[in-house]
Each structure stands twice: as C-alpha cells, then as structure tokens.
PyMOL CGO cylinders between C-alpha atoms (Angstrom):
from pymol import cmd
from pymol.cgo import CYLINDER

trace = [
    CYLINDER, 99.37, 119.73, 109.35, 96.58, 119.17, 107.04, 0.3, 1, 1, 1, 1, 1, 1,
    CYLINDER, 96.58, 119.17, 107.04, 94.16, 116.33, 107.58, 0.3, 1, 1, 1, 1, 1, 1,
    CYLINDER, 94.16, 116.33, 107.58, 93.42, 114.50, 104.71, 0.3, 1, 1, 1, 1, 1, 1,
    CYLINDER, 93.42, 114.50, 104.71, 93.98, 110.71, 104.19, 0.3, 1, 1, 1, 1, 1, 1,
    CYLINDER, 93.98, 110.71, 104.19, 94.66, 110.83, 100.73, 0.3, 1, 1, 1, 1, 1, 1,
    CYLINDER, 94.66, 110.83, 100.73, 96.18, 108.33, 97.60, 0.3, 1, 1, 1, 1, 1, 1,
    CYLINDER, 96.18, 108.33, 97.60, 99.53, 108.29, 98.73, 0.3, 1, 1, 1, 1, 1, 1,
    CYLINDER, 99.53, 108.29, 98.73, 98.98, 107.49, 102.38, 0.3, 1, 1, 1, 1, 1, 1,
    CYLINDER, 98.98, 107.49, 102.38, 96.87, 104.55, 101.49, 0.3, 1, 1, 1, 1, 1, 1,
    CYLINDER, 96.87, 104.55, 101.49, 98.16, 101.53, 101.54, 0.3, 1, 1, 1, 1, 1, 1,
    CYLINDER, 98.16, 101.53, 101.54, 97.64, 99.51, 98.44, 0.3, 1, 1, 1, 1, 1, 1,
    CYLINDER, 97.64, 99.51, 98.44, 100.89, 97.35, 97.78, 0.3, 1, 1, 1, 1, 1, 1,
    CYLINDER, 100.89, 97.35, 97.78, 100.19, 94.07, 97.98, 0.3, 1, 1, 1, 1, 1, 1,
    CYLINDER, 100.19, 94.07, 97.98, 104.06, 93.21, 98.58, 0.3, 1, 1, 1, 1, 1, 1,
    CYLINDER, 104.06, 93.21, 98.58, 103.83, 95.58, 101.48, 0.3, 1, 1, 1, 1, 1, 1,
    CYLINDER, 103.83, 95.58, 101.48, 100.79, 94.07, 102.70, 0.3, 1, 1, 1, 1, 1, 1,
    CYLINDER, 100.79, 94.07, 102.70, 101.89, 90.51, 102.78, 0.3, 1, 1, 1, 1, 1, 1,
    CYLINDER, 101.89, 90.51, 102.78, 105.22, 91.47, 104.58, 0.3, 1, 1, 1, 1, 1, 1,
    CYLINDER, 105.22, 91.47, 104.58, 103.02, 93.63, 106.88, 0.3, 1, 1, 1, 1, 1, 1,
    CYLINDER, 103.02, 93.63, 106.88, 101.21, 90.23, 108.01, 0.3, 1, 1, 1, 1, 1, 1,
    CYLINDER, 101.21, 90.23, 108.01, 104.59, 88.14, 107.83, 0.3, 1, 1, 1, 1, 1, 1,
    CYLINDER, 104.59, 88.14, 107.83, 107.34, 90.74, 109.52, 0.3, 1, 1, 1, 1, 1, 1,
    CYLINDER, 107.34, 90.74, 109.52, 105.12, 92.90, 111.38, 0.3, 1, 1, 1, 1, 1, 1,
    CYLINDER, 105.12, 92.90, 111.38, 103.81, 93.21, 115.10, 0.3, 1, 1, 1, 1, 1, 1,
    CYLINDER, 103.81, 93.21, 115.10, 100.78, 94.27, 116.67, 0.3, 1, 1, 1, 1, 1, 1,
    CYLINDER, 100.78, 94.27, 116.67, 98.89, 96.65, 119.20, 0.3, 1, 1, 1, 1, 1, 1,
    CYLINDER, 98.89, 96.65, 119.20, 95.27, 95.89, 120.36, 0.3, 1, 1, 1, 1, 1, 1,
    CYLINDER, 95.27, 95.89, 120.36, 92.71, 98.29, 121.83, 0.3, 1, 1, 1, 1, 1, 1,
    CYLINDER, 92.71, 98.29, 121.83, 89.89, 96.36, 121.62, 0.3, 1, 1, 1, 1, 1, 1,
    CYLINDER, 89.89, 96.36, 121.62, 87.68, 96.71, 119.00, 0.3, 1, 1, 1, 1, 1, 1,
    CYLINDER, 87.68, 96.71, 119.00, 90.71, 98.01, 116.84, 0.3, 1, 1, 1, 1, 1, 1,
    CYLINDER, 90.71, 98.01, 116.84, 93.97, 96.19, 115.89, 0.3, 1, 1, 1, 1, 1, 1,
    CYLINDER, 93.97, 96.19, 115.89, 97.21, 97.78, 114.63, 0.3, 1, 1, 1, 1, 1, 1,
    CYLINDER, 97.21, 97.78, 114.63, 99.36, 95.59, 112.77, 0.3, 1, 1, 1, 1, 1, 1,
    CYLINDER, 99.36, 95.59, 112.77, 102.20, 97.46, 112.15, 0.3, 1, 1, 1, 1, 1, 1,
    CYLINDER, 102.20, 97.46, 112.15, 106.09, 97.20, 110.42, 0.3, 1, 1, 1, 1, 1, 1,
    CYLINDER, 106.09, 97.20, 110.42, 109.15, 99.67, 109.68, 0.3, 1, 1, 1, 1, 1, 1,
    CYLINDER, 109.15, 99.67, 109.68, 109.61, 99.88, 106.12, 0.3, 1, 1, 1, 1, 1, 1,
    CYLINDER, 109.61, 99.88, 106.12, 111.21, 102.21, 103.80, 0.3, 1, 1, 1, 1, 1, 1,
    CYLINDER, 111.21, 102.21, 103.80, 108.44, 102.80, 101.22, 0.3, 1, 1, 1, 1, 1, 1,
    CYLINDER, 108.44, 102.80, 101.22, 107.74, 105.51, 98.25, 0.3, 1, 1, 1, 1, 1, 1,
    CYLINDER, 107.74, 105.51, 98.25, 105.76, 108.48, 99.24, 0.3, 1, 1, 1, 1, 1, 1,
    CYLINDER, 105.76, 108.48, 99.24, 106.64, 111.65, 101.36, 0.3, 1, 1, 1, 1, 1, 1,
    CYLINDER, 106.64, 111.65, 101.36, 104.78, 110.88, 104.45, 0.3, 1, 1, 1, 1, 1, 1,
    CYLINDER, 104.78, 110.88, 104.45, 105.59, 109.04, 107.24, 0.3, 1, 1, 1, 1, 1, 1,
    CYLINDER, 105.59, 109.04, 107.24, 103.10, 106.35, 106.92, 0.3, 1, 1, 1, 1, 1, 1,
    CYLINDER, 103.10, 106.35, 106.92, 101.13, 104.14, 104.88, 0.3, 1, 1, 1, 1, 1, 1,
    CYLINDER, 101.13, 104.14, 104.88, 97.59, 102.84, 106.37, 0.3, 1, 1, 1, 1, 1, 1,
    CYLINDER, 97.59, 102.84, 106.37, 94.67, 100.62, 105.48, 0.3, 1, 1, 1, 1, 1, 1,
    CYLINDER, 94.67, 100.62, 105.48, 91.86, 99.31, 107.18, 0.3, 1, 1, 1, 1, 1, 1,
    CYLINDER, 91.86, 99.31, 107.18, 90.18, 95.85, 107.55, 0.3, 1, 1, 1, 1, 1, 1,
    CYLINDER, 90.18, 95.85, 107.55, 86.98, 94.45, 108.17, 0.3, 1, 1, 1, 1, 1, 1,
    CYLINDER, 86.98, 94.45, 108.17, 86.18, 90.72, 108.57, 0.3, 1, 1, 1, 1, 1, 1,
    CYLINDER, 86.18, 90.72, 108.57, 83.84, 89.63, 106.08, 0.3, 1, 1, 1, 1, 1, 1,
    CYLINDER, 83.84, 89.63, 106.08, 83.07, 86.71, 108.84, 0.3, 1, 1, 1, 1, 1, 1,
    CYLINDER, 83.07, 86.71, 108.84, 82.19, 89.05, 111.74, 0.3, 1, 1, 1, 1, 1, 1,
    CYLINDER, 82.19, 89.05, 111.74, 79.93, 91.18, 108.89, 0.3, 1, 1, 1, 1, 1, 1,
    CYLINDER, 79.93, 91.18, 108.89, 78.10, 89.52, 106.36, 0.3, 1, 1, 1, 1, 1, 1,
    CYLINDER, 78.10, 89.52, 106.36, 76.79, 92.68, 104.58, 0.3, 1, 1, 1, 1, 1, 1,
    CYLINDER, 76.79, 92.68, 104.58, 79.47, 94.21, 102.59, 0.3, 1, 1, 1, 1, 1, 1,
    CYLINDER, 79.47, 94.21, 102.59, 77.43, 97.74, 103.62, 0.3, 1, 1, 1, 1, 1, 1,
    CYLINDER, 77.43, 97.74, 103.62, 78.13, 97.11, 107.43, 0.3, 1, 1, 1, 1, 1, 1,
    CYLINDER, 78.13, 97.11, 107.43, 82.06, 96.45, 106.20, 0.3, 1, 1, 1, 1, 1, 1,
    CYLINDER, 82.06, 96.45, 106.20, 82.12, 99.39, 104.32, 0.3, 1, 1, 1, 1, 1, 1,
    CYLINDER, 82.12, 99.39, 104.32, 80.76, 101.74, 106.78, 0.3, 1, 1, 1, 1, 1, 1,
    CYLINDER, 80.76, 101.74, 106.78, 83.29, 100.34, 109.65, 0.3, 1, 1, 1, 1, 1, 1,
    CYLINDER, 83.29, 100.34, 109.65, 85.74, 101.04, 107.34, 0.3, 1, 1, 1, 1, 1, 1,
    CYLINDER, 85.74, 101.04, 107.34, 84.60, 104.40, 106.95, 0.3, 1, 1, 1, 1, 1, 1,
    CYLINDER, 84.60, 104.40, 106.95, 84.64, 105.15, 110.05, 0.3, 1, 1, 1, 1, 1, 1,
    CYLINDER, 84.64, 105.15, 110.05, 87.93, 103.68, 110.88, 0.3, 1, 1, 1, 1, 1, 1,
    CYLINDER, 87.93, 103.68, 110.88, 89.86, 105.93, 107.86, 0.3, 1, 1, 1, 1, 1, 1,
    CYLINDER, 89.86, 105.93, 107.86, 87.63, 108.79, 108.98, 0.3, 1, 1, 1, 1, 1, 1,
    CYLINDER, 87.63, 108.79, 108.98, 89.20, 108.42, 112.52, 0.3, 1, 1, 1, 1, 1, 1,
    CYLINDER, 89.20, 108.42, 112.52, 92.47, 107.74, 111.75, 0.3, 1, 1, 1, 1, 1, 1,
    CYLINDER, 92.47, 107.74, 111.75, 92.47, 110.91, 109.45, 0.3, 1, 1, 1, 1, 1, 1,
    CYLINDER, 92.47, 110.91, 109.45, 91.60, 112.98, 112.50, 0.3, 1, 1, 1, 1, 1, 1,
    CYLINDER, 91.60, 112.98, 112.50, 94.13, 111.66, 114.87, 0.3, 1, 1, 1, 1, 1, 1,
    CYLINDER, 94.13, 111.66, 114.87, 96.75, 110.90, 112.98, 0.3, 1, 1, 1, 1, 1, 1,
    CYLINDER, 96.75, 110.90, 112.98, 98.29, 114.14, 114.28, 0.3, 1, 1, 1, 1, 1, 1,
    CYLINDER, 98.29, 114.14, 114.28, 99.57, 112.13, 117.40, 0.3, 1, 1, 1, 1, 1, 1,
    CYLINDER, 99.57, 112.13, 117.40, 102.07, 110.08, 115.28, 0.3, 1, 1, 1, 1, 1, 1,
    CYLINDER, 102.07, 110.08, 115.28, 103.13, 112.89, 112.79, 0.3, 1, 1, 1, 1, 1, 1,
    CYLINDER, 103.13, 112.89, 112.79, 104.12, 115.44, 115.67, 0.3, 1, 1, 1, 1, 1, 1,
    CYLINDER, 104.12, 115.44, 115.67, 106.35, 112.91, 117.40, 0.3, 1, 1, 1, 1, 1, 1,
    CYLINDER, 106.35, 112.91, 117.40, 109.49, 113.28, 115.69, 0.3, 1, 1, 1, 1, 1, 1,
    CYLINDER, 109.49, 113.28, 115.69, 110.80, 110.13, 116.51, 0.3, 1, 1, 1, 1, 1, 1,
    CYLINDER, 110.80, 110.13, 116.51, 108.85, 107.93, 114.45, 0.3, 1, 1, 1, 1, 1, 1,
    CYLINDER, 108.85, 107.93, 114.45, 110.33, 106.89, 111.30, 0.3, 1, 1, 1, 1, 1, 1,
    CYLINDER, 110.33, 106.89, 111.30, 108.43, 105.57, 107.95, 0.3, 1, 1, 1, 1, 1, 1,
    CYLINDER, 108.43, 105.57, 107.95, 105.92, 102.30, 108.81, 0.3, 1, 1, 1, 1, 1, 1,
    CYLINDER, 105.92, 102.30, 108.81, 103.43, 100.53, 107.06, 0.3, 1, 1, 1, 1, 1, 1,
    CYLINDER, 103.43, 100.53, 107.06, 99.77, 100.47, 109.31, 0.3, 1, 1, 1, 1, 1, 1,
    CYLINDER, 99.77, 100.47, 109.31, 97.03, 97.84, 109.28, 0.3, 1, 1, 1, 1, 1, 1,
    CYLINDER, 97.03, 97.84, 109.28, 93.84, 98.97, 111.30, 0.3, 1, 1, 1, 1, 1, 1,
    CYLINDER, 93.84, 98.97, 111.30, 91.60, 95.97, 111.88, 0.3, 1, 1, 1, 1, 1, 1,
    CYLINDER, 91.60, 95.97, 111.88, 88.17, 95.71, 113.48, 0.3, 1, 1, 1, 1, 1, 1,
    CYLINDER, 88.17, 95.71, 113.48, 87.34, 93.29, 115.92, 0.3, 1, 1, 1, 1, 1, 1,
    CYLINDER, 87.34, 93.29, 115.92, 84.24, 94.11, 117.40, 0.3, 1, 1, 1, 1, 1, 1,
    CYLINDER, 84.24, 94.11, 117.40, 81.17, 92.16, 116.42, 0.3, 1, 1, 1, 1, 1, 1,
    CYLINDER, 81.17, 92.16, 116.42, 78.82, 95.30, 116.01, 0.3, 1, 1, 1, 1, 1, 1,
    CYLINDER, 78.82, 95.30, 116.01, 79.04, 98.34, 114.26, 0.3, 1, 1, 1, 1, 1, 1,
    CYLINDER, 79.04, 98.34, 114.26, 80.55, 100.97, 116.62, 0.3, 1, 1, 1, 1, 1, 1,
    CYLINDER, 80.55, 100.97, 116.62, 80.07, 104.52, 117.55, 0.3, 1, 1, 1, 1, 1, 1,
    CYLINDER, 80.07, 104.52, 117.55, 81.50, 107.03, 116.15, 0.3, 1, 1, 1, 1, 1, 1,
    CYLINDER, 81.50, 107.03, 116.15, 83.14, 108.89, 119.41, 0.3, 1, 1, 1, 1, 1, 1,
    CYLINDER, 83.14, 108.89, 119.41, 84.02, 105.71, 120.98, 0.3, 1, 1, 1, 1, 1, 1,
    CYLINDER, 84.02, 105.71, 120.98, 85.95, 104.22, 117.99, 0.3, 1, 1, 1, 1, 1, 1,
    CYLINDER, 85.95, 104.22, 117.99, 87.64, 108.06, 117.96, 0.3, 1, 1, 1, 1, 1, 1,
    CYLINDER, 87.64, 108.06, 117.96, 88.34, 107.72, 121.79, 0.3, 1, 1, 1, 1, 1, 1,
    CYLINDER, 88.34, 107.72, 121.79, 89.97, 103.84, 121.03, 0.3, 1, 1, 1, 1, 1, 1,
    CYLINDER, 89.97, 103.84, 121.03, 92.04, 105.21, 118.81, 0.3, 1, 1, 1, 1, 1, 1,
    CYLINDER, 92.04, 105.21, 118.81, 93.58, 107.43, 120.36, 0.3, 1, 1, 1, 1, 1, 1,
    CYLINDER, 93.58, 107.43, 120.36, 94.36, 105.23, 123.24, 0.3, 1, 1, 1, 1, 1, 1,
    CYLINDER, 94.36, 105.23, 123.24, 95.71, 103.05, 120.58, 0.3, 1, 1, 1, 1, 1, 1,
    CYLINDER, 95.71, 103.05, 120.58, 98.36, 105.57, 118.73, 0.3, 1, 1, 1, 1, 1, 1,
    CYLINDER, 98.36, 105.57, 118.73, 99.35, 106.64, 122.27, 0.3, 1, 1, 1, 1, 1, 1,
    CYLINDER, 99.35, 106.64, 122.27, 99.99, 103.39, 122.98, 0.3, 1, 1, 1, 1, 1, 1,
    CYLINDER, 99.99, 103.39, 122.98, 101.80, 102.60, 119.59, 0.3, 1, 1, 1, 1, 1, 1,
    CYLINDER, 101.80, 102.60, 119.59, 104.29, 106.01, 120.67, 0.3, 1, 1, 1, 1, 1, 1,
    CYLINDER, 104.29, 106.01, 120.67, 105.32, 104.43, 123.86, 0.3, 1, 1, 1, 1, 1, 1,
    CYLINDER, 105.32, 104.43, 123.86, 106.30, 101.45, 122.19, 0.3, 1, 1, 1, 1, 1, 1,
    CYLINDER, 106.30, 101.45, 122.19, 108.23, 102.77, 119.40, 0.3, 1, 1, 1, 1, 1, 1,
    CYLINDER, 108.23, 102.77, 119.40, 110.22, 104.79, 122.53, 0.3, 1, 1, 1, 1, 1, 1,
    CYLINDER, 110.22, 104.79, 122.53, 110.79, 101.79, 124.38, 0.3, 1, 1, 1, 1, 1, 1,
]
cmd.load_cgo(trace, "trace")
C-alpha cells in the first residue's frame, strides 16, 4: 500500500463535514481527537480525513499550520493500521488537536497509533 495522503482522501465536503459534527462519534487520545462517521462517499478509498486546529488554543496561523502538518504527515504514515483491517468499511475522519503546545513529532506519531488501534477495537465491538 502506497503512502500518500492525496486529493481524494482529503476531506473537503462541507455536507460531509457538517454531518461528521452532527451524526458522528468520537475517540480521544489526548492531544488528538477523532471524530468519526460511516458514510458512503465518492472516491475509491476507504476513508476521507481532515485535520483541525483551534484557532483559540493557537493564535498564529503558522503554529496551526504546522500542527496540521504534522497531524496529515502522521496520519499518512499510519494509516496502514486501518487499511489492512478488512473489516472496516468507508468513514469520514476528523483529526483534532487538543494540546495547548506544539507537539513532537514521534510523540504525536506514537498517539496516533494508540488512537487508530483504539478506533479498530471499536469498530469490532
């Protein structure tokens, strides 16, 4: 499986987005939320992610962007734990950050992968 994060795996709709935050529930791992729904969407893969950053935790639009960054940069490297469990069927991710200051690198990695773990138990429950 390749890893790349690319156009189609991004989540952009902003009628998916809204019934993400309506419909859908969540997973914490402190400092990352998953907000996360079942949804039959366009596209060939199996989900559809985007990241968040409160613009009231970081002022600086820099700091946001470079959480944000990281976050897609992470998810893009583990997102091998959902796509070789072939249980999961097509959902629409949210990643948010809730830490107040700008993370490391390894420990976001390590959080979330505790996090997608945690996202594949619940799914098989």
């Amino acid at each position: 499986m390749q890893e790349t994060f690319g156009k189609e795996e991004k989540l952009k709709s902003s009628k998916l987005i809204t019934q993400l935050f309506a419909e859908g529930k969540s997973i914490t791992t402190f400092p990352i939320k998953l907000i996360y729904l079942p949804v039959e969407h366009e596209g060939d893969y199996k989900i559809k992610a985007g990241v968040s950053v409160p613009k009231r935790k970081f002022k600086l639009a820099v700091k946001r962007n470079r959480i944000k960054r990281l976050l897609r940069e992470v998810y893009r490297k583990n997102k091998q734990i959902i796509y070789t469990a072939t249980h999961t069927k097509k959902h629409i991710f949210m990643f948010i950050y809730l830490g107040k200051e700008e993370p490391e690198y390894h420990f976001l990695e390590e959080k979330m992968q505790t996090l997608l773990k945690k996202f594949l138990q619940k799914e098989k429950a």
